[in-house]
Phi, psi and omega in degrees: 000148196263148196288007206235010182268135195088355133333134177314082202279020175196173161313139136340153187280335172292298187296344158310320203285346184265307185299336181257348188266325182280332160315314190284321188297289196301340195248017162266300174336310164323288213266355184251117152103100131285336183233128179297023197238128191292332178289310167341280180311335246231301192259008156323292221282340169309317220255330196293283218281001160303305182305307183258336192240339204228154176265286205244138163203144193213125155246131178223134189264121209298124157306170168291345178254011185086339182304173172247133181216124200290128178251341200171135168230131193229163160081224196267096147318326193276337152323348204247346203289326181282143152267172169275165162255186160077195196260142188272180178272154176226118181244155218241076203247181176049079145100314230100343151020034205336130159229127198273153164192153145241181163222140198239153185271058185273122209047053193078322193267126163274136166262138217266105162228120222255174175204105193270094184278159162290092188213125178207147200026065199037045204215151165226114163309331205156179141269206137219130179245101166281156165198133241189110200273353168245127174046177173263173177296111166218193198015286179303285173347296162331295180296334214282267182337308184276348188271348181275310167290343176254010115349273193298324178293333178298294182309290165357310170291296161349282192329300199311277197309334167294329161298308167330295190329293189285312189318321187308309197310305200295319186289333166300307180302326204270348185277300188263002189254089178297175157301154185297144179308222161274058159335183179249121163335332174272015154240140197283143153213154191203132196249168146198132172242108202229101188322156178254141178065176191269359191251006208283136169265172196312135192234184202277354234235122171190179199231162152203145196240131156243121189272132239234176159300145130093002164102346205261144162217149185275104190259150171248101172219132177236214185192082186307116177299150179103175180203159162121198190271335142326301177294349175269343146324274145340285225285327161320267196311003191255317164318290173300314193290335183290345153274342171280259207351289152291343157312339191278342164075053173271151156313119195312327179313286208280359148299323146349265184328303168306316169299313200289326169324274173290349156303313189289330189278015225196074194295331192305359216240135197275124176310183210196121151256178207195145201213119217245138154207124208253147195218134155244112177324314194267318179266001154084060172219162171210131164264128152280105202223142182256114144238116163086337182307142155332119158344174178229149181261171168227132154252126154305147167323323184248037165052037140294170169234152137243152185281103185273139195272095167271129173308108175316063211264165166286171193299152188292136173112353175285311167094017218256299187097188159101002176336131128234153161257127132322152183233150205191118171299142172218166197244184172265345155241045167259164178212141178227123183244116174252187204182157157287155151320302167303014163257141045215324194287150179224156188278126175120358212251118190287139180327304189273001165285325191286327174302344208288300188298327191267343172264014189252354166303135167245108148244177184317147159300149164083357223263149168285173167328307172301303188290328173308282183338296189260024133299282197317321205264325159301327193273294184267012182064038180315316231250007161250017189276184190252030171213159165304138175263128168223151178223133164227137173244153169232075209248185151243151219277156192279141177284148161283145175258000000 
């Protein structure tokens, strides 16, 4: 007899089944949580064990009242239409685990069915219901099914504190970049602040009206470079310093000057362009100052735009100077739109094609202020741009007679 007769002529069955149970634990780590997003997690972990394991699988996630609600489904779906009734077997695989299963009738065929819980930081998310229309699930499989939902429940968990996260930032972005202050009665005004995606945190991007002697107000709108909670930080200190300041009721250029002064004395502080415009009602003028900022438009009584050409200084916080303004007559039927980069720039796009695109808008005539605005935003596709968006509008209001 040859020394190799009665030998095993492969691995044992067990060490396949160990060997295919640590492969699927690497390729769930992979292919589970990829998007910081709870459906996203929801139908990873559905579409992998369909994929390896399962004929129909559903994840359902616990409501705040306790209900269960299916967020994702894979596979023969109509297996999933019934739960079973009466009470199940219960089996304890990984650590001891519970795993709940029946076996069931669908369309006459009985089917195999685990039920799994979500559970991570003492907490259970939910469930996952495999069913599987041939024979049962076993052990290793079991266990397969339960290290894949408590993957998945971890990434969940992620998700939940990161939505948590982003609402704080956004409600912190929308606190600091507020509605415009106390204008001069004699002006219309309308704003919008629009974060880029839906996941985005508090940036650099922000607007503010300061009120002057004499019926005049000062609109503000700037940009901190950077994004995230420093820059909104900056982008704070820049406001307040930008209200001691136009309280002294300097000229914009030499609010300009000054801010960049005292800014400049601070190196941690990130630079900021910034497009300063004091609007006086009675005598129909608006002065104009730049640092580093985007031009500002007019739209006409025939609600064309034009670009007003302010002289460029550098971005604020350099301490370089070199402000100048301009002066310009405006009308009561005129509307003056400042704005961020993000409404007009696009990647890839030279800076004056784009300004090109917002003065080539034809909008309604006659339109209020309010309505100009979300033309504008309609018009370039704000609320899809690769930037944060802030907008301020302006006209001054017609006197009664």
């Amino acid at each position: 007899m040859s020394e190799h007769d009665g030998r095993s002529a492969g691995p044992p069955a067990e060490y396949e089944a160990l060997l295919a149970r640590l492969h699927a634990t690497e390729a769930a780590a992979e292919q589970i949580g990829t998007r910081p997003n709870e459906t996203a997690i929801c139908e990873e972990l559905a579409g992998f064990l369909f994929r390896n394991l399962c004929d129909a699988v559903a994840v359902d996630l616990r409501a705040e009242d306790g209900r269960l609600n299916r967020i994702a489904a894979a596979g023969a779906v109509g297996l999933l239409a019934a739960r079973p009734g009466g009470s199940p077997s219960v089996r304890a695989v990984d650590g001891g685990h519970p795993l709940s299963e029946w076996t069931v009738l669908a369309s006459g065929t009985p089917v195999h069915l685990l039920s799994v819980p979500l559970p991570a930081r003492n907490r259970v998310y939910g469930e996952v219901v495999a069913v599987r229309a041939q024979g049962r699930f076993s052990d290793h499989e079991a266990a397969t099914i339960h290290f894949t939902a408590r993957l998945a429940a971890m990434h969940l968990g992620h998700a939940r504190e990161l939505a948590a996260t982003e609402d704080t930032a956004m409600h912190l972005q929308r606190a600091l970049v507020s509605e415009p202050g106390r204008p001069h009665p004699n002006l219309e005004m309308a704003s919008r602040y629009l974060p880029v995606g839906t996941g985005a945190l508090v940036g650099g991007d922000w607007f503010e009206t300061v009120r002057l002697h004499f019926g005049r107000t000062l609109l503000v709108v700037g940009d901190v470079m950077g994004h995230g909670l420093a820059a909104a930080v900056d982008m704070n200190a820049y406001r307040s310093t930008l209200r001691d300041v136009a309280a002294t009721d300097l000229a914009p250029h030499r609010v300009l000057r000054q801010l960049d002064a005292l800014v400049a004395e601070d190196p941690a502080r990130r630079p900021a362009t910034c497009l300063l415009v004091r609007v006086d009602p009675t005598r129909g003028v608006a002065d104009f100052a730049s640092a580093g900022h985007l031009p500002p438009a007019v739209f006409g009584a025939d609600s064309t735009a034009a670009l007003v050409e302010v002289p460029v200084g550098p971005p604020l916080g350099t301490g370089v100077g070199g402000y100048e303004g301009i002066t310009r007559a405006i009308t009561t039927e005129e509307t003056l739109l400042m704005f961020t980069d993000g409404l007009v720039e696009r990647r890839g796009e030279d800076i004056d094609v784009s300004l090109a695109r917002l003065a080539g808008l034809r909008l309604p005539v006659g339109a209020a202020v309010e309505e100009l605005v979300d033309a504008v935003v309609a018009g370039l596709d704000a609320r899809h741009a690769e930037d944060d968006v802030a907008v301020l509008a302006a006209r001054i209001r017609r006197r009664r007679a």
